[in-house]
N, CA, C and O atoms as a GROMACS GRO file, in nm:
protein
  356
    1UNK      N    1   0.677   8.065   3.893
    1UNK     CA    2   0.584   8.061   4.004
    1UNK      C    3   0.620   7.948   4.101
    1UNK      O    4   0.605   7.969   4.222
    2UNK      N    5   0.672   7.813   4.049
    2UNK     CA    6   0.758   7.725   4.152
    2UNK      C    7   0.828   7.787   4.260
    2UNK      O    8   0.819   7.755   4.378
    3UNK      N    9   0.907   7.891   4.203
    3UNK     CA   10   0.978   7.925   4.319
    3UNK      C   11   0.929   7.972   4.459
    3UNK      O   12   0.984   7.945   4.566
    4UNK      N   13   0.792   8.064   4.439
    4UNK     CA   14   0.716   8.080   4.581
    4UNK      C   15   0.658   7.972   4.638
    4UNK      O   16   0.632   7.981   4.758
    5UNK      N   17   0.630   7.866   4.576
    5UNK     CA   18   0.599   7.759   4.679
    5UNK      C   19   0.747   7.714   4.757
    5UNK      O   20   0.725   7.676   4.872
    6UNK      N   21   0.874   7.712   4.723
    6UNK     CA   22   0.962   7.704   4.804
    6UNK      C   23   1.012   7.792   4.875
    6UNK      O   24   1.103   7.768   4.955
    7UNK      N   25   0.984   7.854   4.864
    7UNK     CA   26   1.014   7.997   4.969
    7UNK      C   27   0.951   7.961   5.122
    7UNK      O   28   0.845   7.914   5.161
    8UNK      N   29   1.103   8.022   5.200
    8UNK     CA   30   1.047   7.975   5.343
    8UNK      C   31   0.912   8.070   5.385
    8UNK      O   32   0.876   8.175   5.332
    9UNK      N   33   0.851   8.001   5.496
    9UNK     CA   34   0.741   8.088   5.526
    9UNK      C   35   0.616   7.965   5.602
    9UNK      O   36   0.655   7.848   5.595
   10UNK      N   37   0.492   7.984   5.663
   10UNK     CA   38   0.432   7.914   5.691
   10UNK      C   39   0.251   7.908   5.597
   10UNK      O   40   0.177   8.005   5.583
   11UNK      N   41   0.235   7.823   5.568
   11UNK     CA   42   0.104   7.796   5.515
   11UNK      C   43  -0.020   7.773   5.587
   11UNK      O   44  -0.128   7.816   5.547
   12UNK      N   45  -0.002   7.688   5.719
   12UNK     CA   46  -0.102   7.710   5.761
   12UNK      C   47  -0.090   7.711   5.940
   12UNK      O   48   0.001   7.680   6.017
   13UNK      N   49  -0.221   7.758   5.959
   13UNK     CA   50  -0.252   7.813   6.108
   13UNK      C   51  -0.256   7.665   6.227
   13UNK      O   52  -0.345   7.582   6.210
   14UNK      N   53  -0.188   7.651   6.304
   14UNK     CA   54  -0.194   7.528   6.424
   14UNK      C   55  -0.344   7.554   6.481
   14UNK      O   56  -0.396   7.663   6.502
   15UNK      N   57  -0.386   7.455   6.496
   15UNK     CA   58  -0.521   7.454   6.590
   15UNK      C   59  -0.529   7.459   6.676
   15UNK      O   60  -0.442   7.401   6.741
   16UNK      N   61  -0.639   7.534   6.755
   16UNK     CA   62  -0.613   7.598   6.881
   16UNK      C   63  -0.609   7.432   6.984
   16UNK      O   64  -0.513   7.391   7.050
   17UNK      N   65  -0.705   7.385   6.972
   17UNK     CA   66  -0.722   7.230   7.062
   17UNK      C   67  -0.683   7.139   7.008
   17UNK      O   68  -0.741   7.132   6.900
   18UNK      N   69  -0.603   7.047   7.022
   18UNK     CA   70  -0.530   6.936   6.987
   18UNK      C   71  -0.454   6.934   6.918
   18UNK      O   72  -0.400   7.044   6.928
   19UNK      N   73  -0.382   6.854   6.812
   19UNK     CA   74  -0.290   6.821   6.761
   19UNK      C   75  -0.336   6.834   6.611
   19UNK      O   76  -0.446   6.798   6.570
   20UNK      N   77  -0.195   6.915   6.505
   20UNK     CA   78  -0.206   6.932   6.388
   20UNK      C   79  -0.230   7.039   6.348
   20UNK      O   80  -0.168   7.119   6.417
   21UNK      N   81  -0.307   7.109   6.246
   21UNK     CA   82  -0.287   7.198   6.120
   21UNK      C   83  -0.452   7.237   6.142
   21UNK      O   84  -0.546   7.160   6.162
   22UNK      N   85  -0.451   7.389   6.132
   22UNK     CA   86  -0.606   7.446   6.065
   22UNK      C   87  -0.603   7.464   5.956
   22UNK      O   88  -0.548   7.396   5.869
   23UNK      N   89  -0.682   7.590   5.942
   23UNK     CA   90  -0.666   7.638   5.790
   23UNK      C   91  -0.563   7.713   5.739
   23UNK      O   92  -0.484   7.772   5.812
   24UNK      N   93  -0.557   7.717   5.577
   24UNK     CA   94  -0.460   7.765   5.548
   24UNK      C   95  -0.452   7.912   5.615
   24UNK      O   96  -0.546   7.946   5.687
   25UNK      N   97  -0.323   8.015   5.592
   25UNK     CA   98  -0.313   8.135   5.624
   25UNK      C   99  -0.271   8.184   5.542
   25UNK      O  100  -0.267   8.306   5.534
   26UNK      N  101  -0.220   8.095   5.444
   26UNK     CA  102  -0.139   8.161   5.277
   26UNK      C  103  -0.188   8.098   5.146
   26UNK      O  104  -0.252   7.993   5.156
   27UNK      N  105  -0.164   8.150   5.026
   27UNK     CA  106  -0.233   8.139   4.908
   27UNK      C  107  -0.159   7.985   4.892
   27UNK      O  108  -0.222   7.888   4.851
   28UNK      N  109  -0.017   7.978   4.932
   28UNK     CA  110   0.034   7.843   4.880
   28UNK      C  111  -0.090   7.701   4.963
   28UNK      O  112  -0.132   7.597   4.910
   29UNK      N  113  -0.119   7.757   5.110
   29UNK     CA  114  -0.191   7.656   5.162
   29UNK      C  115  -0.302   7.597   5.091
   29UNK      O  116  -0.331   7.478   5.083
   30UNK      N  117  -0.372   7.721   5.031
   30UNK     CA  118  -0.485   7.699   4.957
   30UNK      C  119  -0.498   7.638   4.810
   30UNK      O  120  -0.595   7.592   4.749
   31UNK      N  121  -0.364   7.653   4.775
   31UNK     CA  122  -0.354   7.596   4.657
   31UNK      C  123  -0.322   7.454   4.663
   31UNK      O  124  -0.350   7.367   4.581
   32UNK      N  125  -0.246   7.442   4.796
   32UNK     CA  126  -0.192   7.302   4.766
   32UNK      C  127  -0.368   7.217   4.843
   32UNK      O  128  -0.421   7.114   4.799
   33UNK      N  129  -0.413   7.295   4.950
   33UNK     CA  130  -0.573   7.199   4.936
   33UNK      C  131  -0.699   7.196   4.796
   33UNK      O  132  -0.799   7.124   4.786
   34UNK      N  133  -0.662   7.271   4.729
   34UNK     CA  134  -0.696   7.242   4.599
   34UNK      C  135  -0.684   7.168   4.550
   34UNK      O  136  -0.781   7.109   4.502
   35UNK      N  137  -0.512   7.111   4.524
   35UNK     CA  138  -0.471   7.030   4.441
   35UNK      C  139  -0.537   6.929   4.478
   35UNK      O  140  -0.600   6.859   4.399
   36UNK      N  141  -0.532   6.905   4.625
   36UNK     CA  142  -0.557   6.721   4.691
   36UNK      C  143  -0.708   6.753   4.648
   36UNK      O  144  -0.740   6.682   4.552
   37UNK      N  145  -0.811   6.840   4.690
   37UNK     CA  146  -0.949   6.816   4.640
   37UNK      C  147  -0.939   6.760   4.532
   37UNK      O  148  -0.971   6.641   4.528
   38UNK      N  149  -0.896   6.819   4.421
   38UNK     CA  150  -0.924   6.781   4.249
   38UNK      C  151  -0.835   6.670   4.269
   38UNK      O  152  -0.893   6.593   4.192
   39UNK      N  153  -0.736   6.600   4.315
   39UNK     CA  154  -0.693   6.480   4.275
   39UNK      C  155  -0.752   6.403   4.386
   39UNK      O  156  -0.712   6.286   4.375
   40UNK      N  157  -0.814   6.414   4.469
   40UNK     CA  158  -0.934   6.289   4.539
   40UNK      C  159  -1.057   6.280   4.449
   40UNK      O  160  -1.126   6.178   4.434
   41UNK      N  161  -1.078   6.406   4.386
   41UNK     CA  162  -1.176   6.392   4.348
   41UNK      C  163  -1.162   6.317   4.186
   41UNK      O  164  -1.253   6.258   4.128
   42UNK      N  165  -1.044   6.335   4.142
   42UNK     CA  166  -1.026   6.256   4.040
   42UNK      C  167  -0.993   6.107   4.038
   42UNK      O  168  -1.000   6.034   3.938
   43UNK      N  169  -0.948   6.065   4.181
   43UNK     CA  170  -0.925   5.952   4.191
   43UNK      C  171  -1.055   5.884   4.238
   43UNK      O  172  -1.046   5.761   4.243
   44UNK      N  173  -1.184   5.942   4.276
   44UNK     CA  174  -1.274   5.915   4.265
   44UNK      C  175  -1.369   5.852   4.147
   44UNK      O  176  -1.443   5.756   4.164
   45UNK      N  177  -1.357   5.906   4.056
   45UNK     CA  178  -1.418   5.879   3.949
   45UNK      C  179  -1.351   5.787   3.892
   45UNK      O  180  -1.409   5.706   3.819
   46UNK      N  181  -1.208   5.780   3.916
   46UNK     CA  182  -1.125   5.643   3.854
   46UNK      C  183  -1.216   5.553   3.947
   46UNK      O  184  -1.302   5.480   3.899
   47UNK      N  185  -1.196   5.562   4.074
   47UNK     CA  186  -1.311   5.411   4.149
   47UNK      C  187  -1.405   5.413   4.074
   47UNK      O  188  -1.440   5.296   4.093
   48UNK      N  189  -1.486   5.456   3.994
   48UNK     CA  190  -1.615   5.445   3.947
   48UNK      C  191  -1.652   5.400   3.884
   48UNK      O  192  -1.773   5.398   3.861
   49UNK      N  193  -1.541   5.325   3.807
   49UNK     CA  194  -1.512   5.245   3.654
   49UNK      C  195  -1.563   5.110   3.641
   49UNK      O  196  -1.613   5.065   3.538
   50UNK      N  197  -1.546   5.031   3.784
   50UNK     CA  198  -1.602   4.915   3.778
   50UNK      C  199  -1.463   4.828   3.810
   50UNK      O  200  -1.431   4.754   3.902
   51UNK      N  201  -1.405   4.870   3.702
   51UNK     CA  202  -1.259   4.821   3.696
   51UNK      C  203  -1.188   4.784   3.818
   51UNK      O  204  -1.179   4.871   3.904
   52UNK      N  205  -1.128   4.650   3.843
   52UNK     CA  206  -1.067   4.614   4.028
   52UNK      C  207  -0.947   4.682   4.005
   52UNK      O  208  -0.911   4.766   4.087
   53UNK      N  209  -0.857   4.652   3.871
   53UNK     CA  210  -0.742   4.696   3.895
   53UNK      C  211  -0.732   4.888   3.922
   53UNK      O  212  -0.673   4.929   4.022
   54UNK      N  213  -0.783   4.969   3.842
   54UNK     CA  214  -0.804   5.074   3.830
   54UNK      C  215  -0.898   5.136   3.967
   54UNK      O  216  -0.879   5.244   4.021
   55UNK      N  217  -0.955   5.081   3.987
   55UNK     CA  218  -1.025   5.099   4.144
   55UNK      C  219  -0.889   5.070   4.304
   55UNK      O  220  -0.878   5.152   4.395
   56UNK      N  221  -0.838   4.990   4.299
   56UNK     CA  222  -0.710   4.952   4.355
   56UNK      C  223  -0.589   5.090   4.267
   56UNK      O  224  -0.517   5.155   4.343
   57UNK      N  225  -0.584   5.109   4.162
   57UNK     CA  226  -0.487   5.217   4.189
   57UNK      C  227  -0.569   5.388   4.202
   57UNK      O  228  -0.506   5.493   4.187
   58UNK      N  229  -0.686   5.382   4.225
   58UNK     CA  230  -0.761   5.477   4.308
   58UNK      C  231  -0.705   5.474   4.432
   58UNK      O  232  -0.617   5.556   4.458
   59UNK      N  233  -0.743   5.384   4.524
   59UNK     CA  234  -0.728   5.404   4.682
   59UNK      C  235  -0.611   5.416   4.695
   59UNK      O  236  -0.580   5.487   4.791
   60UNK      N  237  -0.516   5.369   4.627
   60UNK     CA  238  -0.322   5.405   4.640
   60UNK      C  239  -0.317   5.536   4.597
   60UNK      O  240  -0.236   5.610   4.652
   61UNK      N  241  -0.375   5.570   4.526
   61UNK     CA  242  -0.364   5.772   4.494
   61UNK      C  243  -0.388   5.818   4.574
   61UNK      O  244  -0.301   5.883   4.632
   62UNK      N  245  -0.543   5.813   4.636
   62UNK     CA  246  -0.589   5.852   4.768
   62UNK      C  247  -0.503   5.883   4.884
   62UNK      O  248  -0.486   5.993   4.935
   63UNK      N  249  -0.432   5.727   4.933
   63UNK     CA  250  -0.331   5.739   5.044
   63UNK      C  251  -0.224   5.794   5.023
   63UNK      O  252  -0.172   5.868   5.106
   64UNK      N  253  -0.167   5.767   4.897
   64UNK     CA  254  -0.021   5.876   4.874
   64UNK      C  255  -0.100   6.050   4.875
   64UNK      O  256  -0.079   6.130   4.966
   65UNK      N  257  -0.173   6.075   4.779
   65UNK     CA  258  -0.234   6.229   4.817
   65UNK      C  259  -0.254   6.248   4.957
   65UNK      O  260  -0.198   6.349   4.999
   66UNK      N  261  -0.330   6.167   5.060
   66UNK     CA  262  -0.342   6.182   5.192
   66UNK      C  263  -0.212   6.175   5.263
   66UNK      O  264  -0.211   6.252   5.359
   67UNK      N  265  -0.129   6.124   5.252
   67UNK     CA  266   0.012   6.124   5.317
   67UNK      C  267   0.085   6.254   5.258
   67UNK      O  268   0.177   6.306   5.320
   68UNK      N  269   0.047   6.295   5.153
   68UNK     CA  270   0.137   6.401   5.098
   68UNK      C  271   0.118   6.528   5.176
   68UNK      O  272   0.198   6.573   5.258
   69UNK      N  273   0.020   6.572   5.148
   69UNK     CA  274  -0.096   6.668   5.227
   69UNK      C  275  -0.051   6.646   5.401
   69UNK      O  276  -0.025   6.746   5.468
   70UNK      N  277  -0.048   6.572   5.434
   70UNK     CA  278   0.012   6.583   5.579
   70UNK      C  279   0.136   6.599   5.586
   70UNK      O  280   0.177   6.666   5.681
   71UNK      N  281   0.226   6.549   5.500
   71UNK     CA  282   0.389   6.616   5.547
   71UNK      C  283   0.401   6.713   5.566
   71UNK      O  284   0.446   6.783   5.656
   72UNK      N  285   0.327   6.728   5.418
   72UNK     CA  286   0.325   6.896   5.385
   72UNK      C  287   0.272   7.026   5.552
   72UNK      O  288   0.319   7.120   5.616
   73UNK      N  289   0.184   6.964   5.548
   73UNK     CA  290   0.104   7.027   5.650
   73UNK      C  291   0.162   7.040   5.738
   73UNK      O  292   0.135   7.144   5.799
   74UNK      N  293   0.251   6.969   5.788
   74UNK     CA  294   0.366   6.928   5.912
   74UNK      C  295   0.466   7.005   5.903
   74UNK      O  296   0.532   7.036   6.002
   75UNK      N  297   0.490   7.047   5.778
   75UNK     CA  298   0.599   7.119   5.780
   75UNK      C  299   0.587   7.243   5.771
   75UNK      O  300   0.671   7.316   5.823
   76UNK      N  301   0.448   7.307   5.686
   76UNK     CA  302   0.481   7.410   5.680
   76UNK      C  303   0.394   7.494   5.758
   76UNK      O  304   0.373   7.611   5.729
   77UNK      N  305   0.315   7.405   5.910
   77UNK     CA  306   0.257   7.482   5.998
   77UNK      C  307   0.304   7.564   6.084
   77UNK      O  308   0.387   7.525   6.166
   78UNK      N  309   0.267   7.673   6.082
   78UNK     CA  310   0.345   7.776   6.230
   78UNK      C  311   0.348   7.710   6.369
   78UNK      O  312   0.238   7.689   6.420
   79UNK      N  313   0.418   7.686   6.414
   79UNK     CA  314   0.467   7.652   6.543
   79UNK      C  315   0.497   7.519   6.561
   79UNK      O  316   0.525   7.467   6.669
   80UNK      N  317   0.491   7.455   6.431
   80UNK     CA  318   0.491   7.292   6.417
   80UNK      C  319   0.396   7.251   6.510
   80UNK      O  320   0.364   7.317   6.610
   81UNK      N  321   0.335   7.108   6.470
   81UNK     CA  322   0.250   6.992   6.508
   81UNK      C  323   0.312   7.043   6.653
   81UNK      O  324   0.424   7.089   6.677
   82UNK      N  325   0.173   7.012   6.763
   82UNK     CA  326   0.251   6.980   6.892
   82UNK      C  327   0.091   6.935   6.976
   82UNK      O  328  -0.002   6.944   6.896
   83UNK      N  329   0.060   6.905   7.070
   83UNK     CA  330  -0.060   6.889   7.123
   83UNK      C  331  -0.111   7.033   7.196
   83UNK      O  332  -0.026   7.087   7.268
   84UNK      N  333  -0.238   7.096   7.184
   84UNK     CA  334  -0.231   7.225   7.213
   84UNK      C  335  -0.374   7.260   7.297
   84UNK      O  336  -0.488   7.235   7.256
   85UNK      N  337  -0.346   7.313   7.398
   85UNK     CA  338  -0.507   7.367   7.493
   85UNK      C  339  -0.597   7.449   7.467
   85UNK      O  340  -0.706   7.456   7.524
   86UNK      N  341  -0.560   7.516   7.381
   86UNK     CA  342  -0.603   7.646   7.393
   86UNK      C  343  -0.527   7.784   7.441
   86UNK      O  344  -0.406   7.795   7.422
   87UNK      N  345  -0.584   7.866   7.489
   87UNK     CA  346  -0.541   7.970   7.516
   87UNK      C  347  -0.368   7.986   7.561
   87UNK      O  348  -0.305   8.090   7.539
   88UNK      N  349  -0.319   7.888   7.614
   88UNK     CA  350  -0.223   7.866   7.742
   88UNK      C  351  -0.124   7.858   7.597
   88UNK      O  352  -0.063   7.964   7.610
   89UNK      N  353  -0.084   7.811   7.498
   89UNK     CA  354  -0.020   7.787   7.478
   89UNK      C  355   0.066   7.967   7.422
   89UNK      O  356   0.181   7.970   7.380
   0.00000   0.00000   0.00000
């Protein structure tokens, strides 16, 4: 099943106004916003511990999951990232 996530193709839809990524348009899109839900949401409950050190490698999961999720997104949007009007484009 690895192999269809590498398969060329686009995951998700460009937004009609401004800059970046809508929603997904393919099952891979949806899966991969899955993943980041359940691992924010797991790195959530690691913050919850009390714990500084373990709370500190929460928010570093967070930002690597949040940076991941945008490459991703960057790359595998139809028409690539670009700034967008609406209709005109």
């Amino acid at each position: 099943m690895l192999h269809m996530f590498l398969k060329k193709g686009d995951w998700f839809a460009p937004k009609r106004y401004g800059y970046g990524a809508g929603l997904p348009i393919a099952w891979q899109g949806w899966a991969l916003l899955a993943a980041y839900c359940a691992g924010i949401a797991g790195a959530l409950m690691l913050a919850q511990t009390g714990d500084p050190a373990e709370q500190a490698v929460a928010w570093v999961l967070i930002l690597v999951l949040t940076v991941l999720l945008i490459a991703i997104a960057a790359k595998r949007t139809r028409g690539r990232w670009k700034w967008r009007w609406g209709e005109r484009d």
